[in-house]
DRENTOR-150745 format. One line per 10 residues: their letters; for each residue x, y, z of N, C-alpha, C, O. Coordinates in Angstrom, 1 decimal. Example, Ala and Ser with C-alpha at 12.3 -4.5 7.8 and 13.67 -1.06 7.14 Angstrom:
! residues 2
AS> 13.2,-5.7,7.8,12.3,-4.5,7.8,13.2,-3.3,7.8,14.2,-3.3,8.5 | 12.8,-2.2,7.1,13.7,-1.1,7.1,12.9,0.0,7.9,13.4,1.1,8.0 .
This chain:
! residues 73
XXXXXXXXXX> 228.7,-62.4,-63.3,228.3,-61.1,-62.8,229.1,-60.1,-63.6,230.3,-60.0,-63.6 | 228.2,-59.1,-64.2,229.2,-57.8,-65.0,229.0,-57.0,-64.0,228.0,-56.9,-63.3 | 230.4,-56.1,-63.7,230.2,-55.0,-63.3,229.0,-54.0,-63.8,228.3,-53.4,-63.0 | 228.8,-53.9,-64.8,227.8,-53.2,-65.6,226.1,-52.9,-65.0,225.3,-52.0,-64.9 | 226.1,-54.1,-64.7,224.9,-54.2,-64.1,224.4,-53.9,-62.6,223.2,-54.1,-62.2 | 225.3,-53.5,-61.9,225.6,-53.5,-60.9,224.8,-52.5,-60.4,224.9,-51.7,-61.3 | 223.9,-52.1,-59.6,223.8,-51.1,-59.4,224.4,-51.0,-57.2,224.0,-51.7,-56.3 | 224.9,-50.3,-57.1,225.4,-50.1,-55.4,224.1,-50.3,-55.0,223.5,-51.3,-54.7 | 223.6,-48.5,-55.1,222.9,-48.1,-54.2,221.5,-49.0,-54.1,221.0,-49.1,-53.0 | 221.2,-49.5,-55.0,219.9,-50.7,-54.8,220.3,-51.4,-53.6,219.7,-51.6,-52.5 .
XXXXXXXXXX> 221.7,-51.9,-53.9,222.0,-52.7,-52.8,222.2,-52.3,-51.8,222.3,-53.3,-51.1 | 222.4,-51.4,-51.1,222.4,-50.5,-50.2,221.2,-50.3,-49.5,221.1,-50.2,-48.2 | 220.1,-50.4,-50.4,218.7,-49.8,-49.8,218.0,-50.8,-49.5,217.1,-50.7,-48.7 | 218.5,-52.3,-50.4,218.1,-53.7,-49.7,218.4,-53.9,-48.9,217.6,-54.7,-48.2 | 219.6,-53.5,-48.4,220.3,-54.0,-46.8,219.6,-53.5,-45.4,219.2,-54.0,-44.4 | 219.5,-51.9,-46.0,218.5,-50.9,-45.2,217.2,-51.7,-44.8,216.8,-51.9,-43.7 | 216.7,-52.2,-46.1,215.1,-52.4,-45.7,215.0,-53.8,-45.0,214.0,-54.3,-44.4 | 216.2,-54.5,-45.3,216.0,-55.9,-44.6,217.1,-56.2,-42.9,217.6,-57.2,-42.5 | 217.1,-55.1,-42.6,217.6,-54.6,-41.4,216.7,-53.7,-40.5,216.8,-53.5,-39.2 | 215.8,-53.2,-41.4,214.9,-52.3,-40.4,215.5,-50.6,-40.0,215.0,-49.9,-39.1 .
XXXXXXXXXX> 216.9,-50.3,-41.1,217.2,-49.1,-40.7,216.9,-48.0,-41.4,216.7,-47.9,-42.6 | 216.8,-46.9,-40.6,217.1,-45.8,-41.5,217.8,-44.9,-41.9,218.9,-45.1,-41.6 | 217.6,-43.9,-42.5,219.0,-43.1,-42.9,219.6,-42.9,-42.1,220.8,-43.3,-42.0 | 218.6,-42.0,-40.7,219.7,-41.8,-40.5,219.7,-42.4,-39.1,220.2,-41.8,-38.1 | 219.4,-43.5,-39.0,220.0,-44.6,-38.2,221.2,-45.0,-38.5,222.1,-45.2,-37.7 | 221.4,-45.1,-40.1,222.6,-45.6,-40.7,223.8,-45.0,-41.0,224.9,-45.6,-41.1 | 223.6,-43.6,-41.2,224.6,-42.3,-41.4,225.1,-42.5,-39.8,226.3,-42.8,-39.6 | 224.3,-42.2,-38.8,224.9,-42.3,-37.7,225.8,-43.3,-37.1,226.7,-43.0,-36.3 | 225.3,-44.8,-37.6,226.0,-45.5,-37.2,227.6,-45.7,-37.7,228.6,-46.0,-37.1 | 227.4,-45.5,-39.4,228.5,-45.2,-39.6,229.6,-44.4,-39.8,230.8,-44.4,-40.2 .
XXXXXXXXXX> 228.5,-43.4,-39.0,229.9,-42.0,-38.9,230.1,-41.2,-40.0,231.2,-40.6,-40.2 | 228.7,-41.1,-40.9,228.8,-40.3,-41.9,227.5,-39.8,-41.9,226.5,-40.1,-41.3 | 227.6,-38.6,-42.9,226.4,-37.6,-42.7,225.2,-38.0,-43.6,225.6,-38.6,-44.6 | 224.0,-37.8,-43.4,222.8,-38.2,-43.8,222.9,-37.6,-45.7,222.2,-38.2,-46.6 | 223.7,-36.5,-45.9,224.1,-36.5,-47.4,224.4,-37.1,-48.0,224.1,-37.3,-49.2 | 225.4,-37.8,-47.0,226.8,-38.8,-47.9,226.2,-39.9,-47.8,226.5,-40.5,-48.8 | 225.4,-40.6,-47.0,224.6,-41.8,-47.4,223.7,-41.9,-48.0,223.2,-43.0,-48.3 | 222.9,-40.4,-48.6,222.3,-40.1,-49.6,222.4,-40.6,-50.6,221.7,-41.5,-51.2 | 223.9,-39.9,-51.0,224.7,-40.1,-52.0,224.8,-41.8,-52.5,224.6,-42.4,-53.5 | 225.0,-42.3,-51.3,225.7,-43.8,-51.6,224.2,-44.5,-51.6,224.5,-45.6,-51.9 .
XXXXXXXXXX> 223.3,-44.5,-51.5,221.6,-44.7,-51.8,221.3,-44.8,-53.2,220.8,-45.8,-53.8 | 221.8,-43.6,-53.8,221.2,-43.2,-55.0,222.6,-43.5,-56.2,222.7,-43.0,-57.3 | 223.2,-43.9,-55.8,224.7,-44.0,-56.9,224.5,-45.3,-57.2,223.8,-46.0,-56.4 | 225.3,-45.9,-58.7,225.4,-47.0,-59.1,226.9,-47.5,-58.8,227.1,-48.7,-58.6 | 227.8,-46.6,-58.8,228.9,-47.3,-58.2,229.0,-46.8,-56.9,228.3,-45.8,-56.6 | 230.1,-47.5,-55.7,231.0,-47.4,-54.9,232.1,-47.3,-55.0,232.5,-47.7,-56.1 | 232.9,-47.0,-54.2,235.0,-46.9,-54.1,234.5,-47.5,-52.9,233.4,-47.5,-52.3 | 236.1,-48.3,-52.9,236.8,-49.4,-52.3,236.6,-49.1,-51.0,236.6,-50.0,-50.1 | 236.3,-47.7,-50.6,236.5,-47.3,-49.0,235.1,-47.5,-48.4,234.8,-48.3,-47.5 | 234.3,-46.7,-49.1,232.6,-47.1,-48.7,232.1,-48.6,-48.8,231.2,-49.2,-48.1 .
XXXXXXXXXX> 232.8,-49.0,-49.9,232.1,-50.9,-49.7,232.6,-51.8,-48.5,232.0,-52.6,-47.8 | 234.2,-51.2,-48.3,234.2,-52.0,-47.1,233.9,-51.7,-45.7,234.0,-52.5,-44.8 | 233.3,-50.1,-45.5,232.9,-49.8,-44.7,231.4,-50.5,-44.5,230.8,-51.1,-43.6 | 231.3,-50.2,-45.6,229.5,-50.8,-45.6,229.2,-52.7,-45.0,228.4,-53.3,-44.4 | 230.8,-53.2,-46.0,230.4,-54.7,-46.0,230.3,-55.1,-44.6,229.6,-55.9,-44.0 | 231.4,-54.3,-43.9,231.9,-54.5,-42.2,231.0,-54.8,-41.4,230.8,-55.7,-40.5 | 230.1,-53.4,-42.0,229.3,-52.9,-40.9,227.4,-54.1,-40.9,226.4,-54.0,-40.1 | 227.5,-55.0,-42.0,226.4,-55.8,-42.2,226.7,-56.7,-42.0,225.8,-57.6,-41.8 | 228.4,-57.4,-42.1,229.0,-58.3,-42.1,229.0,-59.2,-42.9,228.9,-60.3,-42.5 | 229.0,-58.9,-44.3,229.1,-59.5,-45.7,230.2,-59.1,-46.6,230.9,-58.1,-46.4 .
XXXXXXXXXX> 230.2,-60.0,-47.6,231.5,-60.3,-48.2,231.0,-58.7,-49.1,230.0,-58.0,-49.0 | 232.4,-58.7,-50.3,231.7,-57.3,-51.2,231.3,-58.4,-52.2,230.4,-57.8,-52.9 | 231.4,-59.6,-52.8,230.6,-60.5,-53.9,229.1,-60.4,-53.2,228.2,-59.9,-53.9 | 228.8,-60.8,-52.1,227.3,-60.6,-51.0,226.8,-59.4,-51.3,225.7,-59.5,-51.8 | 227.4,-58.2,-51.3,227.0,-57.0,-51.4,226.7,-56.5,-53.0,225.9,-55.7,-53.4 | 227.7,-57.3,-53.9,227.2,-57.0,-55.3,226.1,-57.8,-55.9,225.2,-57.6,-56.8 | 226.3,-58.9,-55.1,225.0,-59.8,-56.0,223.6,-59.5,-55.7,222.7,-60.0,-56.4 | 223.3,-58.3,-54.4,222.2,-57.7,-53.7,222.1,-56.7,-55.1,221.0,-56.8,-55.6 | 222.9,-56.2,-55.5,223.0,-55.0,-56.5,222.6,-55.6,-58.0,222.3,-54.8,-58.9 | 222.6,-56.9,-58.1,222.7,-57.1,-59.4,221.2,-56.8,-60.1,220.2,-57.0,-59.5 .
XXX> 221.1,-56.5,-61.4,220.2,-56.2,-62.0,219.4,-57.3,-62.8,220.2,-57.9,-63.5 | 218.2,-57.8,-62.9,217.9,-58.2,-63.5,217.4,-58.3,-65.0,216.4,-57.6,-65.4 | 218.1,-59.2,-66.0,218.3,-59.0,-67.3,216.9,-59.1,-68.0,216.8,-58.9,-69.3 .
């Protein structure tokens, strides 16, 4: 797995759609505003703080969470 390929927010929006949530089902639950999960939707990276918020809150590892992100070559 390269970082390179990575994209977050894909993985992000997979989690969303195979959970049945929505923004701002998800902004709410996490206690952040429907911008800022915008943000983390549409971004290819994360920081350390948002991934482990995020991993917590679906209950997956961050390797779980990147290989959702991984790009196909």
């Amino acid at each position: 797995m390269k970082l390179a390929n990575i994209n977050s927010g894909q993985a992000l929006q997979t989690l969303m759609i195979r959970n049945k949530l929505t923004r701002e089902q998800l902004a709410y639950d996490l206690g952040v505003s429907k911008v800022t999960l915008s943000t983390l939707r549409n971004s290819k990276l994360i920081n350390g703080r948002n991934l482990v918020m995020i991993c917590e809150y679906f209950k997956i590892s961050a390797s779980e969470y990147f290989k959702l992100g991984e790009k196909e070559a």
